[in-house]
N, C-alpha and C positions, 0 to 999 in steps of 0.2 A: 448328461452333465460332463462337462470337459474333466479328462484324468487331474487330480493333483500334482504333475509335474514342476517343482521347486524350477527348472529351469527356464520359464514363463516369467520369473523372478530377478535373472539373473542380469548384472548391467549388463548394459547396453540393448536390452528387450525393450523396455518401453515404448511408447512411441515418443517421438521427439518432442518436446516443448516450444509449440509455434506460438509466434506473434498475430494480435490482433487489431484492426483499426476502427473504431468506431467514432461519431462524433457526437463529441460532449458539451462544445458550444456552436451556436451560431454568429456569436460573436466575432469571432477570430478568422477573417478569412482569408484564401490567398491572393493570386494576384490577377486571377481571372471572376475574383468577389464569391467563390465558394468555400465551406464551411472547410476547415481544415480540420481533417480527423489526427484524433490523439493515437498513438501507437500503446499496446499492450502488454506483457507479458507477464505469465504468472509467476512468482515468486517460490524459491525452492521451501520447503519442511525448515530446511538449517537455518536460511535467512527471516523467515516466520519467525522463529523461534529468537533468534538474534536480535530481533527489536523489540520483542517481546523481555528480554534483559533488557536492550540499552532503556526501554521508557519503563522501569522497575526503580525506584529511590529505597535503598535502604537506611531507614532513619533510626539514628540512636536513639535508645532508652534512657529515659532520667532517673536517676537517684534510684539503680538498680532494678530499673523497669526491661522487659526484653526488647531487640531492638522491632521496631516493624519496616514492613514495604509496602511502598506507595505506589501504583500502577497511575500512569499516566493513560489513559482510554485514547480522550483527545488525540496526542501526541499517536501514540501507537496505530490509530487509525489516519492517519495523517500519514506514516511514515509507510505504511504498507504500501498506500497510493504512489507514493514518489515512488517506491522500490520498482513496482507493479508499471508504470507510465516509463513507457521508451523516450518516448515522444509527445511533448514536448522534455525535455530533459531539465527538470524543476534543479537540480543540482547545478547547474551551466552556472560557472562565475559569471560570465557578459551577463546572463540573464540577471543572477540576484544582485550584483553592481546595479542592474538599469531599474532597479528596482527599491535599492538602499536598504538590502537586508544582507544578514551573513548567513541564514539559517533559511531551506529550502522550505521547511514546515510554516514560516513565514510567508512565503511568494505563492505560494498553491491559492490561497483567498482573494490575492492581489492581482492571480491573472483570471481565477474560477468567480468571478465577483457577485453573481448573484446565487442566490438560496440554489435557484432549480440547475446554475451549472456545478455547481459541488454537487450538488446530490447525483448529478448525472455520474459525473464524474466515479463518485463513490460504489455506484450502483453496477459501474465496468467494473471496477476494479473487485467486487464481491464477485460479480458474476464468470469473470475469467481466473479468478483463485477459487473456483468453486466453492463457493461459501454460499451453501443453500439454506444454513439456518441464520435465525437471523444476526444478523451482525452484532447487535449486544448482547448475544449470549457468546458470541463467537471471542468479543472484549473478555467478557465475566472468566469466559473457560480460558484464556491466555494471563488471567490474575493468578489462576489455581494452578 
């Protein structure tokens, strides 16, 4: 068993946080008509957590009820992906302009357009933020 040394812990130990390319449609190709691979990379703890607030609604209470919050799953799973995707860059003004949207969580269906390239899609971006269990629980446990 490796000694307990806290300094195995310390920044800059890690190893680096690389990028990954994989392809998610066959759709999209370049200019030699092959698939163009999406770029990857996984998302920090702080920025997890950051969207995991921003797709959170806290809704007032009526007539002295307490107030509640509303987790957006949808939205939250959606928003991981863009974080997570280098490449193509779903945030690109040119892109959501060419597109007639102002909101990136919009363009991702518009350019992912069938069931099995979202899912593909979705299935990167689990598999390179290491999320081995399954994704709705991974939702359920970012409500708590």
């Amino acid at each position: 068993m490796t000694e307990r040394n806290m300094a195995f812990f310390m920044k800059g130990k890690a190893k680096p946080i690389e990028e990954t390319e994989e392809v998610v449609s066959i759709r999209h190709l370049d200019d030699q008509g092959k698939p163009i691979p999406f770029v990857f990379r996984p998302i920090s703890s702080e920025r997890f957590e950051e969207l995991r607030k921003e797709c959170t609604k806290r809704i007032p209470g009526k007539k002295g009820q307490p107030a509640t919050e509303e987790f957006d799953a949808h939205r939250f799973g959606i928003r991981t992906g863009i974080e997570s995707t280098v490449y193509p860059n779903f945030k690109d003004a040119d892109l959501l302009k060419s597109f007639g949207v102002a909101d990136p969580v919009e363009v991702v269906p518009k350019i992912l357009e069938t069931a099995g390239e979202l899912n593909a899609w979705i299935a990167v971006v689990q598999r390179i933020n290491q999320f081995d269990d399954d994704f709705e629980e991974l939702l359920e446990d970012a409500k708590n």
